[in-house]
C-alpha positions in Angstrom: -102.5 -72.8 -10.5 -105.1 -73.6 -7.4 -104.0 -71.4 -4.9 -106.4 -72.8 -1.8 -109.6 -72.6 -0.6 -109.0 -69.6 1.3 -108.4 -67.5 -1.5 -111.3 -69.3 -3.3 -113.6 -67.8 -1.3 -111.8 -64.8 0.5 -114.4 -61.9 -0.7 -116.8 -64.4 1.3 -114.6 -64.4 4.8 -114.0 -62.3 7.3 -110.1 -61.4 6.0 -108.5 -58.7 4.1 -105.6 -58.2 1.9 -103.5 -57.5 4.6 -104.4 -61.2 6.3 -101.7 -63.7 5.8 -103.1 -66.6 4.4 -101.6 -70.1 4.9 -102.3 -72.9 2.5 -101.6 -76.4 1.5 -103.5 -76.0 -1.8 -106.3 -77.8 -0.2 -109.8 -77.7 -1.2 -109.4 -79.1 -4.9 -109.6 -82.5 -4.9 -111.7 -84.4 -7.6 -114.6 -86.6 -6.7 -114.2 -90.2 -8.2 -118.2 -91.2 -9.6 -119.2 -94.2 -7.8 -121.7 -95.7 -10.0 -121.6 -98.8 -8.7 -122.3 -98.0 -5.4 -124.6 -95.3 -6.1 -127.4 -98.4 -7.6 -127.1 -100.1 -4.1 -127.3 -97.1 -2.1 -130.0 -95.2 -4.1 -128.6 -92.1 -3.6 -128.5 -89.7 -6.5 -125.1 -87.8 -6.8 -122.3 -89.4 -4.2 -118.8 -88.9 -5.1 -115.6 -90.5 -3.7 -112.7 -88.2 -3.0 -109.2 -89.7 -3.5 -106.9 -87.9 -1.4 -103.8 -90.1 -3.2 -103.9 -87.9 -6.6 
């Protein structure tokens, strides 16, 4: 189970294990490949992010 972004990355934050951590399990969305617009933009790796999963 993702527990958040926070957690993620806590050894890389300024927060202990004593620091309450609030989250909304954010931070894990997928990116969507765009290929289609990727060809008319020319831009190598672009992802969309659908917040609606």
């Amino acid at each position: 189970m993702w527990t958040g972004i926070i957690e993620k990355y806590r050894a890389y934050l300024p927060v202990s294990e004593q620091t309450p951590i609030v989250s909304l399990c954010e931070g894990n969305t997928p990116l969507i490949p765009i290929d289609n617009l990727l060809k008319r933009w020319a831009y190598p790796h672009v992802g969309m992010s659908n917040t609606k999963v």
